[in-house]
N, C-alpha and C positions, 0 to 999 in steps of 0.2 A: 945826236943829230942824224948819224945815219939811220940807226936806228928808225926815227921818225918815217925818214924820207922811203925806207921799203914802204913801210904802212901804208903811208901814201899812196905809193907805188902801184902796191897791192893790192889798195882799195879801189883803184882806177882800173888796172889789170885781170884784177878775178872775178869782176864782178859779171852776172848773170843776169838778164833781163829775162823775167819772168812772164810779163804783163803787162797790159795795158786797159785801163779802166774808158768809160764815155767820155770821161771830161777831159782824160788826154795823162793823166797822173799814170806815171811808168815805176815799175817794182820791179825790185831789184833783189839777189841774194847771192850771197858768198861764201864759202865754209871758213872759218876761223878757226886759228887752236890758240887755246887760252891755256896755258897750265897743263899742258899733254891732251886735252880733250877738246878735240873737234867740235867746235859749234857755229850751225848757220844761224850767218846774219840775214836781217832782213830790212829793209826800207822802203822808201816810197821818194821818189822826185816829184815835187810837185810841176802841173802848169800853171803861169804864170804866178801868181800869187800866192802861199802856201798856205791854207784853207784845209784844216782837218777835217772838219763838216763835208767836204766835197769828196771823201770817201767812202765808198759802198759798205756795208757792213758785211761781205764777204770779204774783201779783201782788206777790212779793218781784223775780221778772225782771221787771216793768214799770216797779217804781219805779227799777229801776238802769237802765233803758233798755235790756235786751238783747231788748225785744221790743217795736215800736213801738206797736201796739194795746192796750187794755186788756183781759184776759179776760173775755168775756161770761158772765152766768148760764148760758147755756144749757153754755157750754164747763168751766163748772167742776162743773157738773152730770154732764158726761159721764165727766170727771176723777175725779169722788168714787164713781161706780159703777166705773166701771174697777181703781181702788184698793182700791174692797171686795171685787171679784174675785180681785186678788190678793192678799188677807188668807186672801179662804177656800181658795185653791188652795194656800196655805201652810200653812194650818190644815189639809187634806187629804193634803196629804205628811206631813205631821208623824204627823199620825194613821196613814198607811199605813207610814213606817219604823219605826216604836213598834211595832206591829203584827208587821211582817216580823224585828224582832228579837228578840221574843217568842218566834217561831215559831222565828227559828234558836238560840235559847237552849234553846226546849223539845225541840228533835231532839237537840241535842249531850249531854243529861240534864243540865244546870246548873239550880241552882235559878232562878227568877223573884225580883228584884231585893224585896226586904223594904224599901226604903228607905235601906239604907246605903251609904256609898259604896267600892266596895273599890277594889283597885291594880290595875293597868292588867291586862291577858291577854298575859303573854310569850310566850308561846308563839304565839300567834298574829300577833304582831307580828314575831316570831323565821320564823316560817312566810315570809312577806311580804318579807322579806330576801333580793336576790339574791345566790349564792354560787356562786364562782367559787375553779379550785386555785388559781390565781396572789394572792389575797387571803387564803387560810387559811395563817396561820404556828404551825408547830407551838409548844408552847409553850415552857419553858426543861426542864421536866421530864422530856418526853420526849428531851431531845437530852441528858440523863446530867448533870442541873443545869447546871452556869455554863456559857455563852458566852464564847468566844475577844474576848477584846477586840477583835483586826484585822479578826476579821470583820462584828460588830457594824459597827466604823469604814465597812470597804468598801459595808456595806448604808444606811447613809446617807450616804454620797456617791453610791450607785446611786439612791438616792429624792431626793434635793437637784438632780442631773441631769437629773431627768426633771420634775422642778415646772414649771407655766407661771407661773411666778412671774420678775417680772423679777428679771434680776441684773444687776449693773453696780455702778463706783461711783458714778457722775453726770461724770466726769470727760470722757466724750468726748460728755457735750450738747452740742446745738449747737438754740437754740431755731429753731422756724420751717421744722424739716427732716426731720421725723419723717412721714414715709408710712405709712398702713395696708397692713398685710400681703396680698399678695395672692395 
């Protein structure tokens, strides 16, 4: 029980108030020995209601330890201007592709969007498609309807040969022995 009650004690007494974040969340740290070896603790008070989300990501990396200093006002200051920067530079493209699509909407004669949502532009999409002869198969209609069953067969064993797909049964593994191709 005494025991306990230094800890206590200790936790109240040693502690060091590092910080203090916009929303009012205060950090805190202590050195502890555990087992003969000194280790700082670290925490966070929350205000009012204890909300992990309403932590910075700087001073979520100081409580894990990936960054030994605590972030200064001045650095989270620099942080929070920097980030507004890039809200509005976002805000800025957005506004100029809106813009740019408008314009290439209104050259091609389509109407300007009313709010609804239609089906994708195939043809456009179809446009964007690289085509190549070795990839266009005619269909079955032009070839006088049905297909030769053999040759069907021969043309997937022609595409089954050419797959970078392993084949094998497993039968001649051998763990431990497998090289990268070179």
């Amino acid at each position: 029980m005494r025991r306990l009650l230094g800890k206590i004690s200790g936790f109240l007494s040693n502690r060091t108030m590092v910080g203090v974040d916009k929303t009012g969340n205060k950090y805190f740290t202590r050195n502890e020995e555990v087992d003969g070896i000194v280790k700082e603790k670290r925490w966070v008070i929350f205000k009012g209601e204890e909300d992990p989300t309403s932590i910075p990501v700087e001073w979520i990396c100081w409580l894990n330890g990936q960054r030994k200093k605590a972030p200064t006002p001045e650095e989270m200051m620099e942080l929070e201007a920097r980030r507004e920067r890039v809200r509005q530079n976002v805000a800025l493209l957005k506004k100029e592709e809106e813009e740019e699509r408008i314009t290439k909407e209104g050259s091609k004669g389509k109407r300007v969007s009313t709010g609804k949502v239609s089906g994708p532009d195939l043809k456009s999409f179809i446009q964007q498609l690289p085509v190549s002869s070795e990839e266009v198969e005619e269909p079955p209609s032009a070839m006088g309807g049905l297909r030769n069953p053999q040759e069907s067969l021969a043309e997937k064993e022609k595409d089954e040969s050419e797959s970078s797909e392993p084949t094998g049964s497993g039968a001649s593994f051998r763990p431990g022995t497998w090289q990268p191709p070179t």
